[in-house]
C-alpha positions, 0 to 999 in steps of 0.5 A, a space after each residue: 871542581 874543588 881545589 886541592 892544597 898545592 904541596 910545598 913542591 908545586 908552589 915551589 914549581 909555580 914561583 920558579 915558573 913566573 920568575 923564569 917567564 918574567 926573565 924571559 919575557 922582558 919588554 913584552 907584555 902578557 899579551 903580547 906573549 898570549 899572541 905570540 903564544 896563542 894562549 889566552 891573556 888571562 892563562 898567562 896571567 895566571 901563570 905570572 901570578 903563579 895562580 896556576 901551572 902550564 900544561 905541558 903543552 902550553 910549556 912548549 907553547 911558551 918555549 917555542 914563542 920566546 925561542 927557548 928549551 922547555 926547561 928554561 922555563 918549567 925545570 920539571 923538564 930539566 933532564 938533570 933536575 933528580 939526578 943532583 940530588 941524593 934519593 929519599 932512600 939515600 938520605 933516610 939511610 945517612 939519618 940516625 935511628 931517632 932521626 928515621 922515625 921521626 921522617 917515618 911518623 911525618 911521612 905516615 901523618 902526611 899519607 893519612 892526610 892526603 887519604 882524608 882529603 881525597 
């Protein structure tokens, strides 16, 4: 199956994973966790070296291994993570008229981008 390009969000999502996994897994190795866990070794491999993202099962698995909520580990399940920030549409409305085609003409560059690559 060929990869896509990971969107400037889900590398984001990976980096604040790994670094919420390396936090909370101090002093156990991975393969500890893969036990703990029941996910494979290399799966969470892949995870502290943000080559992937959990599924939120395996989330759940990691939050229930290391005693934590699922949004100490992925903010994606942060109840609060959307709501401290402004919509789009609240933003693009606080921009000038220049400034609201120029997010126009990005925004419809990016959508014939993601066409062409699906």
């Amino acid at each position: 199956m060929p990869h896509h390009e990971l969107s400037a969000f889900e590398k984001h999502i990976r980096r604040i994973i790994a670094q919420n996994l390396k936090s909370a897994s101090w002093g156990m190795t991975q393969a500890e966790l893969g036990a703990k866990s029941g996910i494979p070794t290399s799966t969470i491999s892949g995870y502290f070296a943000q080559r992937s993202t959990p599924s939120p099962g395996n989330v759940q698995r990691l939050a229930d291994a290391l005693n934590m909520p699922k949004s100490a580990i992925d903010p994606r399940f942060d109840d609060h993570l959307f709501e401290e920030q402004p919509g789009i549409e609240d933003l693009y409305k606080q921009l000038s008229p220049n400034r609201q085609q120029i997010v126009l003409h990005v925004a419809q560059e990016q959508l014939t981008e993601q066409r062409q690559q699906s």
